[in-house]
C-alpha positions in Angstrom: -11.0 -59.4 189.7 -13.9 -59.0 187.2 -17.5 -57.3 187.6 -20.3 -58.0 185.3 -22.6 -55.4 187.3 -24.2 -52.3 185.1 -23.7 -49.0 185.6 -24.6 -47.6 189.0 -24.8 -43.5 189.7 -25.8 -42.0 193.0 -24.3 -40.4 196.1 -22.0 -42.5 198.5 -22.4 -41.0 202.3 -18.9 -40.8 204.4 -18.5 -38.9 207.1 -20.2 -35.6 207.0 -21.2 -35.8 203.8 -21.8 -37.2 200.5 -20.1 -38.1 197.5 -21.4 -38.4 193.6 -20.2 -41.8 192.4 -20.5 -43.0 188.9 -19.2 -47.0 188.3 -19.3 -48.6 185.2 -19.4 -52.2 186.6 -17.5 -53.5 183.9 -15.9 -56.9 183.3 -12.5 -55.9 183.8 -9.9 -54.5 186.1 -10.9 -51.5 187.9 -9.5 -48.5 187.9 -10.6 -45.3 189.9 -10.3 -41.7 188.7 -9.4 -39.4 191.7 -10.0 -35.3 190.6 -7.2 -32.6 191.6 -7.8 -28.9 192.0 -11.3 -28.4 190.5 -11.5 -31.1 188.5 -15.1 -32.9 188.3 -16.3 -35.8 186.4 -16.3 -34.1 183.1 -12.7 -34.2 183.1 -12.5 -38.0 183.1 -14.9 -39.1 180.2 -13.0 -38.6 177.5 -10.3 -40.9 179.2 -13.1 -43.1 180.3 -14.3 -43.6 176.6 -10.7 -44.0 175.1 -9.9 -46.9 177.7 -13.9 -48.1 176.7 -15.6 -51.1 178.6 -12.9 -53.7 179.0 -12.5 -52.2 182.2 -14.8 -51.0 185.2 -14.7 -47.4 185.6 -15.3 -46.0 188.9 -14.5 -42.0 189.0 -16.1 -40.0 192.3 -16.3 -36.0 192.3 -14.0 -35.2 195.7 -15.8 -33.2 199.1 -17.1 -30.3 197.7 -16.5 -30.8 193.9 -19.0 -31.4 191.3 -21.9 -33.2 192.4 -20.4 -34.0 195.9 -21.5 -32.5 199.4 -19.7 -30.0 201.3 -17.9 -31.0 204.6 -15.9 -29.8 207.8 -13.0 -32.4 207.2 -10.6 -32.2 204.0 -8.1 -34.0 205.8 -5.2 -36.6 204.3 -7.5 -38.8 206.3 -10.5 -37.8 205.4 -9.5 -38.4 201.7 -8.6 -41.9 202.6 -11.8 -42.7 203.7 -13.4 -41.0 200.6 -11.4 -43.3 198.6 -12.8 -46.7 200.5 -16.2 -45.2 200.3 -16.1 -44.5 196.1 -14.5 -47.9 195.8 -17.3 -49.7 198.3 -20.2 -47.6 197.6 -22.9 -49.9 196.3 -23.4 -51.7 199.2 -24.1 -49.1 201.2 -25.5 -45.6 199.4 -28.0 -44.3 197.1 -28.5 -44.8 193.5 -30.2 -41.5 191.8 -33.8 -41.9 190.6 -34.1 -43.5 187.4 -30.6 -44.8 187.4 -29.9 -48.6 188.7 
């Protein structure tokens, strides 16, 4: 599966909350970046950068990491449907001002 989309930053709503997606859109296979402990998006762009744009990128900070919204659930579930909703988010979120 390919993308030729461009980059597209903003938060994703699930649940009770919000998460702060960042996807590359590009032409390749996908891959998504999930954060452990206190990881944020910082963590990933060196890795991001070293794989470079033959791939599409798409890295989300977890409930209540980095740029993401607090919430009452941090279920197994709960992460589930965070992963649907970073993977499906431009459809159905907002992009941050200025970015597309």
């Amino acid at each position: 599966m390919t993308s030729q989309q461009s980059t597209w930053t903003g938060m994703a709503p699930v649940d009770d909350t919000a998460l702060y997606v960042r996807d590359t859109g590009g032409p390749g296979h996908p891959v998504v970046y999930l954060n452990g402990a206190y990881a944020d998006q910082s963590h990933r762009r060196r890795v991001i950068a070293d794989l470079g744009s033959d791939y599409r990128h798409i890295a989300y900070d977890e409930r209540t990491r980095g740029k993401s919204k607090r919430s009452a659930d941090y279920s197994f579930e709960g992460a589930v449907r965070d992963l649907a909703t970073g993977t499906s988010h431009r459809s159905r979120s907002t992009p941050e001002k200025g970015r597309p």
